[in-house]
MARKOL-108928 format. One record per residue (C-alpha): residue number from 1; x, y, z. Coordinates in Angstrom, 3 decimals, padded with zeros to 6 digits. Layout:
! residues N
<site NUM, <X, Y, Z>>
...
! end
This chain:
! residues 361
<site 1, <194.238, 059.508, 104.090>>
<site 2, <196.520, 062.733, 103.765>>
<site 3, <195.511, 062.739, 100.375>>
<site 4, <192.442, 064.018, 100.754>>
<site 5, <193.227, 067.426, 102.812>>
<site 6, <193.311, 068.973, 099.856>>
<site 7, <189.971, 068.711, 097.783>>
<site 8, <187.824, 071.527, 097.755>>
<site 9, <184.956, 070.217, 095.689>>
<site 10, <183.685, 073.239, 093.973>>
<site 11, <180.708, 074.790, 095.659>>
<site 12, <179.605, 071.511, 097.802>>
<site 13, <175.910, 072.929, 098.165>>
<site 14, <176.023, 074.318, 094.458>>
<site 15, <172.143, 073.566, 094.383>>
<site 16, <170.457, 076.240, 092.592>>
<site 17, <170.728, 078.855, 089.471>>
<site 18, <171.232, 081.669, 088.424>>
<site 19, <172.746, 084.104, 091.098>>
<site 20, <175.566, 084.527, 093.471>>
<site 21, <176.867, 087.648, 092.894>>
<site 22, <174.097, 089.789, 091.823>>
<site 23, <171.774, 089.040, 088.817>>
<site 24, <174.400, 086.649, 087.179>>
<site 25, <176.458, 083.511, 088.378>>
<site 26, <175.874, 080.673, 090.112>>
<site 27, <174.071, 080.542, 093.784>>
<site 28, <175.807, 078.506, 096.432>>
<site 29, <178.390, 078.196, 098.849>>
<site 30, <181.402, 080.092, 098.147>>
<site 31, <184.718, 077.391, 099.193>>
<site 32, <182.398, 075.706, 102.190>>
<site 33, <183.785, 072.415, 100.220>>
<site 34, <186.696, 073.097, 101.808>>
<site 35, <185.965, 072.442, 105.074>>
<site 36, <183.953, 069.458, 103.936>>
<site 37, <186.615, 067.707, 101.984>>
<site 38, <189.064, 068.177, 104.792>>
<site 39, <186.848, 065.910, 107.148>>
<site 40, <186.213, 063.506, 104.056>>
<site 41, <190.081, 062.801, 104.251>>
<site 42, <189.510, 061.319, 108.038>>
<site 43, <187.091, 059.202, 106.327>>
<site 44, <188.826, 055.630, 106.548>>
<site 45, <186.047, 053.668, 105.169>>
<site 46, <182.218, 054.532, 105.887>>
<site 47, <181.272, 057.351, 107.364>>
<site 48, <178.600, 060.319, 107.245>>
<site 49, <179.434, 064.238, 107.684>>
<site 50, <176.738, 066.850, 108.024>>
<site 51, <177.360, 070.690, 106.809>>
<site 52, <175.911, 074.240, 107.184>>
<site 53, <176.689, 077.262, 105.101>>
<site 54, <175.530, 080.823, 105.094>>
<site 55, <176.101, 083.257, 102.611>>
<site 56, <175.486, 087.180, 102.235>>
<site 57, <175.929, 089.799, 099.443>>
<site 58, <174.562, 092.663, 098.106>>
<site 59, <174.209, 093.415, 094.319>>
<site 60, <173.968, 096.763, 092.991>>
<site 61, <176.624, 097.694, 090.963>>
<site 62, <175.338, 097.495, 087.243>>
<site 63, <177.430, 096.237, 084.256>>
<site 64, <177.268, 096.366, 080.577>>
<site 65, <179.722, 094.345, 079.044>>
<site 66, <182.663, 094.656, 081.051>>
<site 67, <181.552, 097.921, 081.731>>
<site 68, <180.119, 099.579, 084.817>>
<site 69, <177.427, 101.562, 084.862>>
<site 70, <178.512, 103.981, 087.281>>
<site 71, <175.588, 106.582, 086.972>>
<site 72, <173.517, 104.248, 088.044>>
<site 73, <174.322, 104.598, 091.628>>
<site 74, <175.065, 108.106, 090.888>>
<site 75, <171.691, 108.623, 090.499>>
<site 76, <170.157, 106.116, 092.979>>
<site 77, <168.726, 104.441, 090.106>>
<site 78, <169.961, 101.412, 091.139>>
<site 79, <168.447, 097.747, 091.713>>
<site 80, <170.185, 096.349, 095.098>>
<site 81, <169.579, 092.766, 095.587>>
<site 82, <170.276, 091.370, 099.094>>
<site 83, <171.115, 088.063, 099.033>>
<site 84, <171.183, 085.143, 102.202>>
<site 85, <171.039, 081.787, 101.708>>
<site 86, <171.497, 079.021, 104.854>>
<site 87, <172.864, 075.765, 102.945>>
<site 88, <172.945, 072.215, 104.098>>
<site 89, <175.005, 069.177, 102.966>>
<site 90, <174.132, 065.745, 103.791>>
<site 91, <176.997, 063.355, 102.814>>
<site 92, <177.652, 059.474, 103.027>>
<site 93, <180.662, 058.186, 102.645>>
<site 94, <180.809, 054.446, 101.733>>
<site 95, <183.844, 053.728, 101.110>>
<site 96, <187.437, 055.056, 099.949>>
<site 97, <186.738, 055.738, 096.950>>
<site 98, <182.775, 056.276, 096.546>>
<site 99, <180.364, 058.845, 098.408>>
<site 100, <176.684, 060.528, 097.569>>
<site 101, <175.348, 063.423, 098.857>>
<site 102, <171.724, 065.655, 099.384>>
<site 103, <171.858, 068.904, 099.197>>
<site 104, <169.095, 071.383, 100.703>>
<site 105, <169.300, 075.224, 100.974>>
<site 106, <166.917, 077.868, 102.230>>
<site 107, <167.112, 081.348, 100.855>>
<site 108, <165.656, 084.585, 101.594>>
<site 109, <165.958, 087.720, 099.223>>
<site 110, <165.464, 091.486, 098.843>>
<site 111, <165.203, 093.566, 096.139>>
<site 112, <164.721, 097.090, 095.666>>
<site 113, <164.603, 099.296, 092.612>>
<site 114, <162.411, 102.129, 091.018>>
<site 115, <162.002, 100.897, 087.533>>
<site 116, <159.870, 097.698, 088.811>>
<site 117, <157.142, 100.336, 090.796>>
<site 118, <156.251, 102.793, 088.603>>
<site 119, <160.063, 104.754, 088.506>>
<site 120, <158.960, 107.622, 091.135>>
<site 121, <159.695, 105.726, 094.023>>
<site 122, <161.625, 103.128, 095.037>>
<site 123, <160.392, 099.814, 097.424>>
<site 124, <160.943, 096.170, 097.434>>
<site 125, <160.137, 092.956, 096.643>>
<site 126, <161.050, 089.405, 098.920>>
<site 127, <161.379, 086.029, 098.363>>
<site 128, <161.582, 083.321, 101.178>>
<site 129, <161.320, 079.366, 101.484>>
<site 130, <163.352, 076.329, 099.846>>
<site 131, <165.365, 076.147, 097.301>>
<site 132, <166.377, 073.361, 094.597>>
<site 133, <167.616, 070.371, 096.245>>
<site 134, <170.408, 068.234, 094.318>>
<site 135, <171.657, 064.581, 094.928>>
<site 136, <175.452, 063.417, 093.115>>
<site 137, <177.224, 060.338, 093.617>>
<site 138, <181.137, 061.069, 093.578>>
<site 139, <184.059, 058.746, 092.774>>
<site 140, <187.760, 058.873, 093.167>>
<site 141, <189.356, 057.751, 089.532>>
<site 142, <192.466, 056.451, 091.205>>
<site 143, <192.507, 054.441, 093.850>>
<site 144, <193.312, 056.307, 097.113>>
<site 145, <195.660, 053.493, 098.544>>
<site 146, <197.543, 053.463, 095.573>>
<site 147, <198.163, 057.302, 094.468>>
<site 148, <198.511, 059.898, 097.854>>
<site 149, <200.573, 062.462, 095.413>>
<site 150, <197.490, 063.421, 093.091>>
<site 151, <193.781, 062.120, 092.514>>
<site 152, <190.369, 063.367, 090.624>>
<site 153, <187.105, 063.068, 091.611>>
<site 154, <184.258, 062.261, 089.188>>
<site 155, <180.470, 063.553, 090.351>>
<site 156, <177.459, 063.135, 088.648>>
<site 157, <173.934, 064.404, 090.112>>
<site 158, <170.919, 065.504, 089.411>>
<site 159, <168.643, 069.017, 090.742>>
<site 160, <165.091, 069.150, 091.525>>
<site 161, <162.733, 071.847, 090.557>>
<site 162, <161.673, 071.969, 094.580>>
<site 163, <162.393, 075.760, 094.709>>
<site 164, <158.989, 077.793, 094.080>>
<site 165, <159.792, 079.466, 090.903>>
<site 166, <156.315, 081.432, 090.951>>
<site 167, <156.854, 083.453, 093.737>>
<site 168, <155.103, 086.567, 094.015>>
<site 169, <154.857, 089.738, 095.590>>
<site 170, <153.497, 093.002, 095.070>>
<site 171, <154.452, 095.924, 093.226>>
<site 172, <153.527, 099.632, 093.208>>
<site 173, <152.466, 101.182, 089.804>>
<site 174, <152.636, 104.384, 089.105>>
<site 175, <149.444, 105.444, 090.167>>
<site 176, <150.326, 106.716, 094.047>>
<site 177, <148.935, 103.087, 096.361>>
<site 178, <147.930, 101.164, 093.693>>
<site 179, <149.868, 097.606, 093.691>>
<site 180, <149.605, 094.294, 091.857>>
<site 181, <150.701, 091.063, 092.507>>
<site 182, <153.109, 089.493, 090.443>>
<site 183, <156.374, 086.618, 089.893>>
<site 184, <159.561, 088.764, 091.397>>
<site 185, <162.325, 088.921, 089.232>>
<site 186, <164.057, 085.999, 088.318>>
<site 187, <167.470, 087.168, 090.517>>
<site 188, <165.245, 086.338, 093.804>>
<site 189, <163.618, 083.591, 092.628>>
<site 190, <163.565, 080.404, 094.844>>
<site 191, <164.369, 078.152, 091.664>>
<site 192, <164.248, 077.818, 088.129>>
<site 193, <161.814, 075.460, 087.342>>
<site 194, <163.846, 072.565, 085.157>>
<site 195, <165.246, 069.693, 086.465>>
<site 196, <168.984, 069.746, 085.490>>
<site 197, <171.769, 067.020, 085.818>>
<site 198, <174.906, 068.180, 087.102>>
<site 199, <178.653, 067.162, 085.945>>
<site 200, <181.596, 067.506, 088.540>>
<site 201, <185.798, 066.930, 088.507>>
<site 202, <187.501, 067.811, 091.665>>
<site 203, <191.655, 067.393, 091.589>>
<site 204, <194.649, 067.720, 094.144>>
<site 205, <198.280, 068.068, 093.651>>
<site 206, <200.141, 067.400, 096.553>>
<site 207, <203.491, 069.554, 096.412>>
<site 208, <204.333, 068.724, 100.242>>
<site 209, <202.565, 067.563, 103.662>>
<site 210, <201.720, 071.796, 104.189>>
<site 211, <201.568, 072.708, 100.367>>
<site 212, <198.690, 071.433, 097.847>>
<site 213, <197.040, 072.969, 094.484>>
<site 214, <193.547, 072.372, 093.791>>
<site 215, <191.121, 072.949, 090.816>>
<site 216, <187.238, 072.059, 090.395>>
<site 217, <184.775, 072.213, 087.293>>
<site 218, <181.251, 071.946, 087.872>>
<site 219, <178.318, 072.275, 084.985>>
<site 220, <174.716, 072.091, 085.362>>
<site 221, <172.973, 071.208, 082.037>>
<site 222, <169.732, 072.257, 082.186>>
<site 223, <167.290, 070.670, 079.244>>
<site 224, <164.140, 073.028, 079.907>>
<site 225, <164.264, 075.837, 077.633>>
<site 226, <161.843, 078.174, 079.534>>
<site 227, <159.390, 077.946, 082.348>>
<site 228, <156.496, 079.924, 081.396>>
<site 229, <157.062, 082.279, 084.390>>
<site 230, <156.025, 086.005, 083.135>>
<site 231, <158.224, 088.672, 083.562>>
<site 232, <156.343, 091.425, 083.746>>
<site 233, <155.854, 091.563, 087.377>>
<site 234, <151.808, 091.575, 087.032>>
<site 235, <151.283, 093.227, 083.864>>
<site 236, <151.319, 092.469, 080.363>>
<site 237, <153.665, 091.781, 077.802>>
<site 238, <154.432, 094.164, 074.439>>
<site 239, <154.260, 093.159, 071.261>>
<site 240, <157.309, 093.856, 071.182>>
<site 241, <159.388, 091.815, 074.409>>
<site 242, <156.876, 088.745, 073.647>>
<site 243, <158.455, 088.626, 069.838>>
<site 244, <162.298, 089.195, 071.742>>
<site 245, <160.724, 085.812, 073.865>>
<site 246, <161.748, 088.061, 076.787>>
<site 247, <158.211, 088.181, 078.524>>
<site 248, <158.971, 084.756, 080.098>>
<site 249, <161.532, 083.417, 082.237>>
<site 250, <164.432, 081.221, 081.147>>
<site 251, <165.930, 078.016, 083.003>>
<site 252, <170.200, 078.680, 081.770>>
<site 253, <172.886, 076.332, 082.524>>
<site 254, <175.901, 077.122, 084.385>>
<site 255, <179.338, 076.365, 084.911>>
<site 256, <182.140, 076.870, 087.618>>
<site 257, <186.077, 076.326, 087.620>>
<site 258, <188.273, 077.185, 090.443>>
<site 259, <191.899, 076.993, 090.884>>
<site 260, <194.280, 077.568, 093.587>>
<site 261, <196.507, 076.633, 096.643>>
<site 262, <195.958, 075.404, 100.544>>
<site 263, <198.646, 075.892, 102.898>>
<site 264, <198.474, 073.495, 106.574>>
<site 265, <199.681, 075.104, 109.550>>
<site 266, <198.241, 073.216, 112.495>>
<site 267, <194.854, 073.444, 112.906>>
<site 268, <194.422, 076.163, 110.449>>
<site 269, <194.334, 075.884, 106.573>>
<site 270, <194.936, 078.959, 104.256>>
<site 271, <193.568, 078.748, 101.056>>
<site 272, <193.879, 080.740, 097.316>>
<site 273, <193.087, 080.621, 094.214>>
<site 274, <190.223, 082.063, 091.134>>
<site 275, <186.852, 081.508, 090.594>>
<site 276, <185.304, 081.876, 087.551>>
<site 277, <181.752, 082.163, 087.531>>
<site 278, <179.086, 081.608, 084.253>>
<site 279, <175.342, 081.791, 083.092>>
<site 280, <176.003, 081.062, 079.363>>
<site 281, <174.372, 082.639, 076.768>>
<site 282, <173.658, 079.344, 074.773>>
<site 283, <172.805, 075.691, 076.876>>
<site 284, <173.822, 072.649, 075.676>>
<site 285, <171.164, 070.792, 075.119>>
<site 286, <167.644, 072.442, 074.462>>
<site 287, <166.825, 076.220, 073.154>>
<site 288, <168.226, 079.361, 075.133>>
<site 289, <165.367, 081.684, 074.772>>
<site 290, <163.735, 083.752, 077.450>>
<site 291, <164.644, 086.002, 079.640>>
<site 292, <167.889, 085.351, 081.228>>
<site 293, <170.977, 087.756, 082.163>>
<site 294, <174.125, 085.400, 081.084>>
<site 295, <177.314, 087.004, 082.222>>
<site 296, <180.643, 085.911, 083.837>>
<site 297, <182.449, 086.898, 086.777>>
<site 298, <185.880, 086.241, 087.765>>
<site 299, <186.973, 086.575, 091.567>>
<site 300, <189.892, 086.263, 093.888>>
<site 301, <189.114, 083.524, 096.640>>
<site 302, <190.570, 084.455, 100.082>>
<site 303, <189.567, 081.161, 102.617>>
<site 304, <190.611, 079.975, 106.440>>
<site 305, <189.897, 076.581, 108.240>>
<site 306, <190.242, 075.688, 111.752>>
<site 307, <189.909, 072.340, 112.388>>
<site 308, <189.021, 070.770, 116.026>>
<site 309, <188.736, 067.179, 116.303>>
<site 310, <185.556, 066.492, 114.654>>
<site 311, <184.600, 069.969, 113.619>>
<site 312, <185.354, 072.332, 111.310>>
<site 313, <184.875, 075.949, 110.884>>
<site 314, <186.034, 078.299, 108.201>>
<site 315, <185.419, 081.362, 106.227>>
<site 316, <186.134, 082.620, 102.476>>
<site 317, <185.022, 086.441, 100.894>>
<site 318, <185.196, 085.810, 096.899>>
<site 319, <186.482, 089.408, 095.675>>
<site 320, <185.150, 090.067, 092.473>>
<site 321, <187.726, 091.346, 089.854>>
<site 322, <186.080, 090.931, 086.407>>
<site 323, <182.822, 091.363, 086.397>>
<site 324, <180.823, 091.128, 082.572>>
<site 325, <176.935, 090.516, 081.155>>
<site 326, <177.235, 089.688, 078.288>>
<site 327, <174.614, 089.690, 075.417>>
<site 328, <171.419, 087.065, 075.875>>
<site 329, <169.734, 085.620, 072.955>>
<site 330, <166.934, 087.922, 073.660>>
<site 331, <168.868, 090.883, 073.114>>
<site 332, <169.789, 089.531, 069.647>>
<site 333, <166.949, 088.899, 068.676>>
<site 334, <165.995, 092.784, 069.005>>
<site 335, <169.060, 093.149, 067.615>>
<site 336, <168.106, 091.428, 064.526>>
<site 337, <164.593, 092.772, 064.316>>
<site 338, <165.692, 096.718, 064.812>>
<site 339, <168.564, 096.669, 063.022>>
<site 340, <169.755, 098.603, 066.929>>
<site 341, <173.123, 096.286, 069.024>>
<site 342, <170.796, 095.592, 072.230>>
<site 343, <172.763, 094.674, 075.182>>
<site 344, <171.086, 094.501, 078.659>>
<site 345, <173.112, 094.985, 082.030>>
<site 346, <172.939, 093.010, 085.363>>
<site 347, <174.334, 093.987, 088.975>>
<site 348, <177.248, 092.877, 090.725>>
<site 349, <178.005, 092.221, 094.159>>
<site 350, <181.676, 093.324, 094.951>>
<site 351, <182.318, 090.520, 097.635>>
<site 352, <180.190, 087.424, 099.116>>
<site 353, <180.678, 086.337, 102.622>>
<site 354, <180.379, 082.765, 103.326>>
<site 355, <180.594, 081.184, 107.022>>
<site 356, <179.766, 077.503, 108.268>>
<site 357, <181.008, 074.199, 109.054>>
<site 358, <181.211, 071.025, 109.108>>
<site 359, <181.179, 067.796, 111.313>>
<site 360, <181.665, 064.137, 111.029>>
<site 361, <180.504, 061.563, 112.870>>
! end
């Protein structure tokens, strides 16, 4: 079952939307797979394994474009999202070739920024509770006892709307201890709202018993266009952002694709490789308007294992290198009506951290 050491099936507890490193990307757990996969490969026939994740950043560098907004931070005008999320996989093996798992996280979020209360001072805003669990049934397209060199994996799942995608909190105005309660912005929300259906292929190239190259693609088609969440954080909408359809809150696709290398030395692994990261600015099925802050981030993906008989334990720190928000369908549609390019921005974590394991039994 060698074959299988060297899956890393992209973001294993990819369960949620819309936010790993900052306002844009997807949530979930950097290259936890990793670990997971390894176990799957001492997997003979039936089995079940059982996973935890957690994963940190903070957000705050902003981005228009591919360019940073560097007087932002300048001038402490800022919006700095922290960002924690505990992650756990459920997984059943049945046989060889076919395997389902459940997916469940729980997040908890802070934001602070001025604009959001009033612009004289600046406070913060939390989110806590469950997010949006997903199921997917995987298969291996080749037989495992017939092809240990190279093998895909086909996934196909669906995610809930469990994740409360109302949740509230209260902001200052800009009358001095005045606040109102409204939906926090849609970067700390606990879901989006839509039930989406999730498409997965997970390969391996085996170059030698230490050597292996891996890549993943994962895309979450989400069908509901928008989920009537406002975004005016209590208030009311303009004239203006309701005819932009930015007053309410999208529910955007997503995509991943990672590629890279593991390298065995006893019971440690040592893994590289790119992650690229994507909100889209169009789904593909159903309309794309709302708010939403599509973008695209590219990062370097650093990753150890250690493996003890049943248990594994590893660590990865994406490293963001391109980092770009790119224009929603919002902003051209105030484009269009004011005759003025409208491009919002979004913040950017520089790094994630992501800890956990995983054990079989």
């Amino acid at each position: 079952m060698k074959k299988f050491f060297s899956i890393l099936i992209l973001c294993l507890l990819l369960n949620q939307v819309a936010h790993s490193q900052g306002c844009v990307a997807i949530r979930g757990a950097g290259g936890a797979a990793c670990s997971i996969m390894d176990h799957m490969k001492n997997l003979d026939s039936a089995g079940w394994m059982f996973s935890s994740n957690t994963r940190y950043f903070r957000s705050y560098k902003h981005f228009v474009g591919t360019e940073e907004q560097k007087q932002r931070v300048a001038n402490g005008t800022e919006v700095i999202n922290h960002a924690y999320s505990l992650d756990f996989g459920l997984t059943r093996v049945f046989n060889k070739r076919w395997s389902m798992s459940l997916y469940v996280p729980i997040i908890a979020n802070t934001r602070s920024s001025l604009y959001e209360h009033g612009g004289k001072e600046r406070h913060s805003t939390e989110s806590f509770g469950l997010g949006d669990l997903r199921v997917a049934g995987y298969a291996w397209l080749i037989d495992p006892a017939k092809q240990g060199k190279f093998n895909i994996q086909a996934g196909l799942g669906i995610k809930l709307p469990t994740g409360d995608y109302r949740y509230t909190d209260r902001f200052h105005t800009a009358t001095t201890g005045v606040t109102i309660i409204g939906p926090v912005d849609q970067s700390i929300q606990l879901g989006d709202g839509g039930t989406g259906f999730t498409t997965e292929l997970n390969m391996y190239y085996n170059l030698s018993h230490k050597l292996s190259l891996y890549s993943n693609l994962y895309y979450l088609l989400n069908p509901r266009e928008q989920n009537g969440v406002s975004t005016q954080r209590g208030g009311v909408p303009s004239a203006a952002t309701v005819s932009y359809t930015s007053d309410v809150m999208s529910v955007p696709d997503q995509y991943l694709a990672r590629v890279g290398a593991n390298y065995y030395t006893g019971k440690f692994t040592v893994s590289g490789g790119l992650r690229y990261e994507c909100i889209p600015v169009n789904d593909l099925i159903g309309g794309s308007e709302g708010f939403r802050r599509p973008g695209r981030i590219l990062t370097a993906e650093p990753g150890v294992t250690y493996s003890v008989k049943n248990l594994n334990f590893y660590a990865y720190v994406p490293v963001a290198l391109v980092r770009n928000r790119t224009q929603s369908v919002p902003d051209q549609i105030r484009t269009n009506i004011t005759g003025v390019y409208a491009q919002g921005d979004a913040a950017f974590a520089d790094y994630s951290i992501n800890l956990g394991f995983s054990v079989r039994f």
